[in-house]
N, C-alpha and C positions, 0 to 999 in steps of 0.2 A: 487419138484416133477415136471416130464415133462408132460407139457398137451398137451393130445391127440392129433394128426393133422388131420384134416377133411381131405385132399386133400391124395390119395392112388392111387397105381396101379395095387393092389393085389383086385381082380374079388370075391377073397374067402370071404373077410372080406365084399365088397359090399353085397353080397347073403347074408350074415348073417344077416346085418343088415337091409335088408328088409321083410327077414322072419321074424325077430323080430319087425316089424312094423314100422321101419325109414323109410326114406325119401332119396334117394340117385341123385344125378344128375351123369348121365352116357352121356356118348359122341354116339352120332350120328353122320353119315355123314349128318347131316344137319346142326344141332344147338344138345346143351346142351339139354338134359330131365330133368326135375326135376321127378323121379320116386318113383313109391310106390306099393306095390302089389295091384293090380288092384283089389283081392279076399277081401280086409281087407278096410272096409268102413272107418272104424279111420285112420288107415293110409293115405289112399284116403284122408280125411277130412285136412291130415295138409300138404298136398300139397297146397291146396285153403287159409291153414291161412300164412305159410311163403312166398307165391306168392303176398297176399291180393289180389287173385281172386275173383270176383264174383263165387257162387257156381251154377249160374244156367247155365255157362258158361261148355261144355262138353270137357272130357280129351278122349285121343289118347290114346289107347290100343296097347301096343308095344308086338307082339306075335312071336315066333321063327320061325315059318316055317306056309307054306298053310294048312299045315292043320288042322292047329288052327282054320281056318275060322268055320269051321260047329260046333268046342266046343264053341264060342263064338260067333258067330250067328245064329240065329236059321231059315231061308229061305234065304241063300245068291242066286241071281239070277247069271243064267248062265255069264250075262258080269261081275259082280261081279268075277266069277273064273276066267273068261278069262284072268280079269286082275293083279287079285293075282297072276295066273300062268304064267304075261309076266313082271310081275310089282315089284316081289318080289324076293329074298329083293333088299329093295329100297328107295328112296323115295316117295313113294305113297301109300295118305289114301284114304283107303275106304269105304264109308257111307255106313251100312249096317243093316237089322234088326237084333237088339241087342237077345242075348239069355235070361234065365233065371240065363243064370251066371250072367250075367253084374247087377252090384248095381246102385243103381239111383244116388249115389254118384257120378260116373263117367259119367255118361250119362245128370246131371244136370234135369234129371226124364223124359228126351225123348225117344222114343221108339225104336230109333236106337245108332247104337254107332261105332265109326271111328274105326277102326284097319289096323296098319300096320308093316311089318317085315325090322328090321334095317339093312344097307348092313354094320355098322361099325364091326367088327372081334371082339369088346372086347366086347361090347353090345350081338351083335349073340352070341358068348362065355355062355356070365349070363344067357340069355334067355334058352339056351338047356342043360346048366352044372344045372339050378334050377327047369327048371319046371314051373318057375313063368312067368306071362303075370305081365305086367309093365304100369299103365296109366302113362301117362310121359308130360306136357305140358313143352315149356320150361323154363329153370332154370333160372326167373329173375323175379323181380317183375311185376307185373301185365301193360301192355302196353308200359313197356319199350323196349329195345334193347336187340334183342336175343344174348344169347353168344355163339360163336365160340370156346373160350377154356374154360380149366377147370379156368385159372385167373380170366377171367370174371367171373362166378358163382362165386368164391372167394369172389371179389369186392362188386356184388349185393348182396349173402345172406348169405357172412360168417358171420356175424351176431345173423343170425337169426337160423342157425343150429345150431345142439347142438353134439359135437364131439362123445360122447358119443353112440350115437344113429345112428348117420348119415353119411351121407361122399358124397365127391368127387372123383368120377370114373376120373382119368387123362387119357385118352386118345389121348392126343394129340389134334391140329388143326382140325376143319370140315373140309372136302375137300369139300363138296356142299357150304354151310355157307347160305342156307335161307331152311326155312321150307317146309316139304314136300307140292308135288302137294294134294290137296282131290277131290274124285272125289264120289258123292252122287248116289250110284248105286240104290237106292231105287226109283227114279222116271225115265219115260221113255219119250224122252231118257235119258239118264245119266246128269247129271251137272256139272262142272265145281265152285266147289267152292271157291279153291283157286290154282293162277296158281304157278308152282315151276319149281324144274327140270326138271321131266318129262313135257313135254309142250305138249301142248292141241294137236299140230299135231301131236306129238309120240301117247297119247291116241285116235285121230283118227285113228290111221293107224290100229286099233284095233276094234275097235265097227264102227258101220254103221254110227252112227251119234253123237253129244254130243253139249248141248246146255252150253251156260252158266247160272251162277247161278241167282236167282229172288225170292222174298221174304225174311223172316227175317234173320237174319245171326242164322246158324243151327250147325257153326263146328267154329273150332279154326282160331284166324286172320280174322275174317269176319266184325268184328266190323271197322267203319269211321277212327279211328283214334288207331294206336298201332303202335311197333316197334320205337319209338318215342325218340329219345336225348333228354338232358335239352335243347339244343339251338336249336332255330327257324330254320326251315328247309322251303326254296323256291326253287324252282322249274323252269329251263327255258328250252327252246327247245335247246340251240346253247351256243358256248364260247362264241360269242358276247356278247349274251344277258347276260349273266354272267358278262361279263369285266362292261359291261354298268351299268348293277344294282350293281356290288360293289361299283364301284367310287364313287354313293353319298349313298352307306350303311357301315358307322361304327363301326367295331367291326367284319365284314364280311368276311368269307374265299368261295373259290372256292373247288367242289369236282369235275372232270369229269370221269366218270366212263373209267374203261381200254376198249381197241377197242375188248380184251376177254371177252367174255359175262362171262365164269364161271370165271375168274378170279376176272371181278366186283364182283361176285355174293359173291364168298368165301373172299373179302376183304370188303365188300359192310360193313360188321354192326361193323368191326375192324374198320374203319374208321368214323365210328358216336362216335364211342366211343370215341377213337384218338379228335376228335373236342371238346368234350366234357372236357375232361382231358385237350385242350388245354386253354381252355377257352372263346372259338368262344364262340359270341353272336349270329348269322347269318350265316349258311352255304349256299350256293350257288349251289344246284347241276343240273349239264346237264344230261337233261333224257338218257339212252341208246335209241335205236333203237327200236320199236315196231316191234321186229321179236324174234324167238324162246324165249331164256331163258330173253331175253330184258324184254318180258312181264310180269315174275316175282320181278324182278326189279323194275319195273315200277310202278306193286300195291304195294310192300314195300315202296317206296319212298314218293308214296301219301299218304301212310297212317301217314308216317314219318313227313310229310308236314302239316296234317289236323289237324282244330282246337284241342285242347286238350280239354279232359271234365273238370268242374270247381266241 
């Protein structure tokens, strides 16, 4: 008898099996989602145990268009729409007060809750062909390396799904390849919680002002230490510094990011992985630039770099 194959390209069979309470990972222009109907708290609940997320840790509400915003938020503030309606779809999340839809399941029992409209064609597809709103963090085990394609998800939780029930949306390659911007419209002025594509001066050329983030980590990727390989990841300013720290480190390879920022950005977690598969002990990477998309880069790689929890 042929078993099942998790990995699909058919949008039909995904819908189903999330009306039926699976777990799908669907392709973004950012990174993989791990998705589940954002309506169905069990469902929601086995997003957190095939991840081993913490559940107080909140999920991204993937919605088809703006005007999802007022069914799933109940007071979105005027920058709030501004930026739905320059932002969407896209990549960029929006902190927002959560409605009476939203379960505490996805909000980990906080009073708001992220939402944002995907620019991928096969994702926007599921979202308006179902009906359904998707929380979706993405498809890997908790603190590791986000996936770029449907392989990666593969590798990380073909495992742990169950064919049956669940699937892999193939969509192809991310074209962004790091997680969306968030941007916590709930305090004034706005914050900046985590930097992405969109970059903090694109969201200025929009609101008057936008501070960055201060206080506990409130949305996704906020935590010291995620995005993370099995092998140690340091950090210099230059190829010198690079050449210099390999010669007396062991087991040590060089990354240097491409002189295109999106092109780092969409190869950036293929290449952690790549290190990993090869067997690096020690990666070596030169920071990009602290300018535009440089800066999202730059908090992934520190996170990438930062102790691990024991």
């Amino acid at each position: 008898m042929n078993t099942p194959s998790l990995v699909t390209t058919n949008i039909d069979v995904a819908i189903r099996k999330l009306r039926a309470g699976g777990v799908v990972a669907v392709p973004t222009e950012t990174v993989y989602g791990l998705a589940a109907d954002a309506s169905n708290p069990a469902a929601v609940a086995r997003i957190f145990a095939v991840k081993g997320r913490p559940t107080g840790h909140p999920l991204i509400v993937h919605i088809a268009d703006a005007d999802q915003l007022d069914v799933w938020s109940s007071d979105p503030s005027t920058i709030a729409r501004q930026l739905a309606t320059n932002g969407w779809p896209g990549p960029l999340t929006l902190i927002v007060p959560r409605s009476e839809r939203v379960h505490d399941a996805v909000t980990g029992g906080r009073t708001t809750v992220g939402l944002r409209v995907p620019a991928h064609p096969m994702t926007l597809d599921l979202l308006r062909s179902s009906g359904l709103a998707i929380a979706a963090p993405s498809a890997n085990r908790f603190g590791a390396v986000s996936p770029t394609t449907a392989q990666h998800v593969l590798d990380d939780l073909g495992g742990l799904l169950d064919p049956a029930t669940d699937a892999i949306l193939d969509g192809g390659p991310c074209t962004v390849g790091l997680e969306s911007t968030i941007i916590d419209t709930t305090v004034n002025p706005p914050q900046l919680l985590r930097a992405g594509a969109i970059t903090a001066d694109d969201v200025a050329a929009l609101v008057s002002d936008l501070a960055q983030a201060s206080g506990p980590s409130r949305a996704s990727g906020m935590l010291e230490s995620h995005y993370a390989p099995q092998c140690a990841v340091r950090l210099v300013d230059t190829a010198d510094d690079a050449w210099a720290l390999r010669a007396g480190t062991p087991g040590a390879e060089i990354l240097e990011c491409n002189d295109d920022l999106a092109e780092a950005a969409r190869s950036l977690y293929s290449e952690l992985r790549a290190a990993d598969t090869r067997g690096v002990k020690i990666l070596i990477v030169v920071l990009p630039p602290a300018t535009g998309l440089g800066h999202a880069l730059r908090d992934r790689l520190a996170k990438a770099a930062a102790p691990r929890p024991q």
